[in-house]
N, C-alpha and C positions, 0 to 999 in steps of 0.2 A: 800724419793722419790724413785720411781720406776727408773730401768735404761730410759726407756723411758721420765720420767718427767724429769733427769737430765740432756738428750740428748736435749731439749727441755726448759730448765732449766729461756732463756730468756724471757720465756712469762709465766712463773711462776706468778708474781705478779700480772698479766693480772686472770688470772685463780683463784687466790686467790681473788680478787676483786669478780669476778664472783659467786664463791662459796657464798658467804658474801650475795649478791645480791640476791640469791638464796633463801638465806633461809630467808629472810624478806618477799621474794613472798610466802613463807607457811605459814606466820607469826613465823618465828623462828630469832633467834638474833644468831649470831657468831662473836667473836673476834678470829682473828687468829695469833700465832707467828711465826716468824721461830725463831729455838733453834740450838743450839751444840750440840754434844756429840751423846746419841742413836737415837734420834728423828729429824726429821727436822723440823716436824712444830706440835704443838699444838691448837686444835682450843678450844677455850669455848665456849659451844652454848648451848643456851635455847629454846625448842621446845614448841607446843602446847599438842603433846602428844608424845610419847612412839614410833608410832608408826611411826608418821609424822619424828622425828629424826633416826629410822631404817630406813625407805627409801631415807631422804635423806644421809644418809655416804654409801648405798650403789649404789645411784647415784654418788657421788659423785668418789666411788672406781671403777665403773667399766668403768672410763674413761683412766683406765690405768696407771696415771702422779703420783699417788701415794698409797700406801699402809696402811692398818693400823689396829687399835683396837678401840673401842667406849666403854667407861665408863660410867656407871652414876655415879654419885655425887648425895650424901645428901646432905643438907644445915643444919644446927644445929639444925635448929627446926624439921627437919624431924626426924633427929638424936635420936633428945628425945623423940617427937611423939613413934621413931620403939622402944626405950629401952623402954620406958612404958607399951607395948605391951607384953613385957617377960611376960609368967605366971608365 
C-alpha cells in the first residue's frame, strides 16, 4: 500500500471489492489477498487478453491507494507447449 492507501486504509476492502467488480465488467476474474511480510496484497487474475489485464493494473495504480508489479504466470500446459518450442 501506498502511504495514501494506508492513510485511507478503512475503506480498503471497499476498494478491493471494487477492483474485483471491475474486472468481471471486462470479463476478467480476480481473487485478491492481503499477505505479511514484502506485500500487502496479491491479486490472481484471469484476463481475456494481454492487453485488457495491462490496462486494467494500470487502472487500477493510478488511483494512488497502492503500488505494484504484474506477472504473468504459465499454467503447465503452457509450460510444455513453450519447452517444446526449443529447437
Amino acid at each position: 500500500m501506498t502511504y495514501q492507501g494506508i492513510k485511507d486504509v478503512k475503506n480498503a476492502p471497499q476498494r478491493l471489492d471494487a477492483a474485483a467488480t471491475a474486472a468481471e465488467s471486462t470479463g476478467g476474474k480476480m481473487t485478491i489477498y492481503y499477505t505479511t511480510g514484502d506485500y500487502d496484497y496479491i491479486a490472481i487474475s484471469e484476463w481475456p487478453t494481454e492487453e485488457i489485464a495491462a490496462s486494467a493494473a494500470l487502472k487500477i495504480f493510478s488511483a494512488g491507494n497502492v503500488k505494484g508489479s504484474a506477472l504473468r504466470a504459465f499454467s503447465t500446459n503452457e509450460f510444455k507447449e513453450t519447452v517444446k518450442r526449443i529447437p
